[in-house]
Backbone as CSV, one residue per row, in Angstrom:
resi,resn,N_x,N_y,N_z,CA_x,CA_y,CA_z,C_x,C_y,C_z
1,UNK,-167.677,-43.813,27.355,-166.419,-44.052,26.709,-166.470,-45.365,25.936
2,UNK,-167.120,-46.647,26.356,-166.816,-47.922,25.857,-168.046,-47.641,24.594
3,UNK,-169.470,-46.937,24.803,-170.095,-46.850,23.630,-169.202,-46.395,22.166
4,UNK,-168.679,-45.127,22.466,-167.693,-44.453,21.434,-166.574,-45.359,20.582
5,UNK,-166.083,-46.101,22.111,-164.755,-46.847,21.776,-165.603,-47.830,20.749
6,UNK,-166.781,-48.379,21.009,-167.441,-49.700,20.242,-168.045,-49.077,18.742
7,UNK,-168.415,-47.865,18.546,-168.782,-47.178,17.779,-167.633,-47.166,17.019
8,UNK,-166.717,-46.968,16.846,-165.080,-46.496,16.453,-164.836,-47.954,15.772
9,UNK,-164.919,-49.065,16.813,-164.257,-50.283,16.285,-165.234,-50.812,15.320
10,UNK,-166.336,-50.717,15.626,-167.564,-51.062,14.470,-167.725,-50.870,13.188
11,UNK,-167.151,-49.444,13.213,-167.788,-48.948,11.842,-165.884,-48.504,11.063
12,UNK,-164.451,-49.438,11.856,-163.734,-49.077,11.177,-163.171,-47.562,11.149
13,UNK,-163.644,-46.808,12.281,-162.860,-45.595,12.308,-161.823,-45.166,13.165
14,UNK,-160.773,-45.286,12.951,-160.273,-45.160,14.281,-160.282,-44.004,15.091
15,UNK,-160.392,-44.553,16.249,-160.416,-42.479,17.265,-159.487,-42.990,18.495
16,UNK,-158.511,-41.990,19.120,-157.364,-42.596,19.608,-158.152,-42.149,21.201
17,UNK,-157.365,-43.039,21.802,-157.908,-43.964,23.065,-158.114,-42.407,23.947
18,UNK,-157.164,-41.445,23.994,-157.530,-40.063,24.950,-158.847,-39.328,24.348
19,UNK,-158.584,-39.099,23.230,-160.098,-38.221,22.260,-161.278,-39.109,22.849
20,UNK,-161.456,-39.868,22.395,-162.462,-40.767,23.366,-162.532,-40.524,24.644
21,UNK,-161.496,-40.245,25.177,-161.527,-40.792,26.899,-162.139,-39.016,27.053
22,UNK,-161.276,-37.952,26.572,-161.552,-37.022,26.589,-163.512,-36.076,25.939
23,UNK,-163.798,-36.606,25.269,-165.071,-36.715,24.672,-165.964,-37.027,25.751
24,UNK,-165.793,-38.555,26.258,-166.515,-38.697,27.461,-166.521,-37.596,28.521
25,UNK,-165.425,-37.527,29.224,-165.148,-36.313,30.158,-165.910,-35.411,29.993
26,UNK,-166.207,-34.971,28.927,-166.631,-33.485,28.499,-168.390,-33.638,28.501
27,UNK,-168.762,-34.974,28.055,-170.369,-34.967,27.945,-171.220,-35.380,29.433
28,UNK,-169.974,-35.882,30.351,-170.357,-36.296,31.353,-170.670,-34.692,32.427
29,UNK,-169.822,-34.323,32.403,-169.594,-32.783,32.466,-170.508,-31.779,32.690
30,UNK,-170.678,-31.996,30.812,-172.698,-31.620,30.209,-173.984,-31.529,30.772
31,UNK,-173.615,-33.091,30.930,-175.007,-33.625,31.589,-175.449,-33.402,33.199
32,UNK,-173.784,-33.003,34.030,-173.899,-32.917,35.381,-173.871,-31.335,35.755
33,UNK,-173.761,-30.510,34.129,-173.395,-28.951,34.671,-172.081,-28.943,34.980
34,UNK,-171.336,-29.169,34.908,-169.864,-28.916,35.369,-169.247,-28.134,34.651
35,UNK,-168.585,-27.224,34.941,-167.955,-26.265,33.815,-166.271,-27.170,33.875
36,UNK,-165.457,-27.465,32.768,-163.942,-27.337,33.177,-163.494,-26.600,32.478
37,UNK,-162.643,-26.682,32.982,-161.336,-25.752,32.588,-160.159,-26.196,32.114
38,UNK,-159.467,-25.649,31.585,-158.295,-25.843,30.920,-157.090,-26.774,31.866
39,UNK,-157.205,-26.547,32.929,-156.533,-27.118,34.012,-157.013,-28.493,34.263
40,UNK,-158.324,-28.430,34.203,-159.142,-29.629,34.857,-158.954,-30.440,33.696
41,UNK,-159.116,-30.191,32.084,-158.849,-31.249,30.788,-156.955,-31.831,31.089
42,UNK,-156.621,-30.905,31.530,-154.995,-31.488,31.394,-154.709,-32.619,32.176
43,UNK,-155.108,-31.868,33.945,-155.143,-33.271,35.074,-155.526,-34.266,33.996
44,UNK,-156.632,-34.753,33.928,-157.231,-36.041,33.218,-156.367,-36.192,32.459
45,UNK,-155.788,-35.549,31.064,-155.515,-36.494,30.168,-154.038,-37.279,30.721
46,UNK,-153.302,-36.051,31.448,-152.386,-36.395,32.570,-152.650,-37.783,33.231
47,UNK,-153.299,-38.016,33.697,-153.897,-39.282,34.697,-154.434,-40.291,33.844
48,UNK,-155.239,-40.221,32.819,-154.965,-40.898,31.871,-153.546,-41.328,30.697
49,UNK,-152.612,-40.483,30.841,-151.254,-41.498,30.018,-150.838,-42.539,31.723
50,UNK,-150.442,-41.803,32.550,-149.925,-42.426,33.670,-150.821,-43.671,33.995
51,UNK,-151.693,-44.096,34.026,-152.298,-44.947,34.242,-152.282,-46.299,33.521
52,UNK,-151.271,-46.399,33.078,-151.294,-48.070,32.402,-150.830,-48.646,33.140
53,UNK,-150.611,-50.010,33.361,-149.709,-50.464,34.086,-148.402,-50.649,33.584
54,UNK,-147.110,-51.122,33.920,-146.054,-51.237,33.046,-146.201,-52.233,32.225
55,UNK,-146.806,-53.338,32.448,-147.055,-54.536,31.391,-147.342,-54.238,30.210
56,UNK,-148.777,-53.180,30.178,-149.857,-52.827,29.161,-148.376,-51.584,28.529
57,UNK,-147.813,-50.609,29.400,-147.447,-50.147,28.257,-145.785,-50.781,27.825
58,UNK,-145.152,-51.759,28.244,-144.378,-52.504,27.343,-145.070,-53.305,26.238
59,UNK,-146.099,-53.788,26.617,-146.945,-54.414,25.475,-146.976,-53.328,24.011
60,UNK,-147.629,-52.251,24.430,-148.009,-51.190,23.453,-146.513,-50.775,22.517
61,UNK,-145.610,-50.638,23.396,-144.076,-50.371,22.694,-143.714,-51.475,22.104
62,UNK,-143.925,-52.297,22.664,-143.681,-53.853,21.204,-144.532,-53.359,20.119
63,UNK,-145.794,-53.291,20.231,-146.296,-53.113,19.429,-145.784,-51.828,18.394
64,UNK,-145.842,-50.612,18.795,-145.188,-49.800,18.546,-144.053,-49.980,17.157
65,UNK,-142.890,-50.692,17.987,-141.520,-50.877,17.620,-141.623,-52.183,16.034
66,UNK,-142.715,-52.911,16.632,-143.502,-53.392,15.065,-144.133,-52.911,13.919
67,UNK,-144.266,-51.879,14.207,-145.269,-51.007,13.287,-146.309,-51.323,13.242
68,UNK,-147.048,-52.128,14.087,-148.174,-52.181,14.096,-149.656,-52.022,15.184
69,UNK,-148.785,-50.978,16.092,-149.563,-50.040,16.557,-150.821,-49.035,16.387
70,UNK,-152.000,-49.056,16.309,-152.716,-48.006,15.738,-152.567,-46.794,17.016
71,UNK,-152.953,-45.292,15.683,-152.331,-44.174,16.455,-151.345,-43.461,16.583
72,UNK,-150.982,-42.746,17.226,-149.852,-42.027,17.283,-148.798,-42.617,18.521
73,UNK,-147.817,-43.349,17.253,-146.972,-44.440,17.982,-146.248,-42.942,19.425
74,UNK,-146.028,-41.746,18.853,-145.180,-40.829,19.659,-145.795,-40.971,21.082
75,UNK,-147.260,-40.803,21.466,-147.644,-41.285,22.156,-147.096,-42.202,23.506
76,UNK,-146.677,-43.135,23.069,-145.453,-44.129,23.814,-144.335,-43.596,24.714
77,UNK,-144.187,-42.382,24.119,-142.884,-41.661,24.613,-142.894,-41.148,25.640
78,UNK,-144.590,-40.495,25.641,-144.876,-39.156,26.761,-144.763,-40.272,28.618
């Protein structure tokens, strides 16, 4: 995930923080044989929004509410 994420910030592209997180998931997966499933991608991305702390995501909604958020400010909402 942090290669991708560094790949992304490097070269100026942005790729939003789940696609990444989700990308990883999937090659890790790959490499271990794991089949998922439709159920098993949701848990994660599930467990990934819930997982900020409240700090990080009042931080992000400032940001947000500035317009200067990268991403999909809607995001914030879920």
């Amino acid at each position: 995930m942090l290669q991708s994420a560094f790949v992304s910030t490097i070269t100026g592209v942005y790729a939003d923080f789940g696609a990444i997180g989700m990308a990883a998931l999937e090659m890790v997966a790959a490499r271990r044989g794991i089949s998922l499933g439709d159920d098993d991608r949701q848990a994660v991305r599930e467990g990934m929004r819930a997982a900020a702390p409240p700090d990080v995501r009042e931080a992000l909604m400032r940001l947000r509410d500035s317009g200067t958020a990268p991403g999909d400010p809607d995001q914030l909402d879920r």
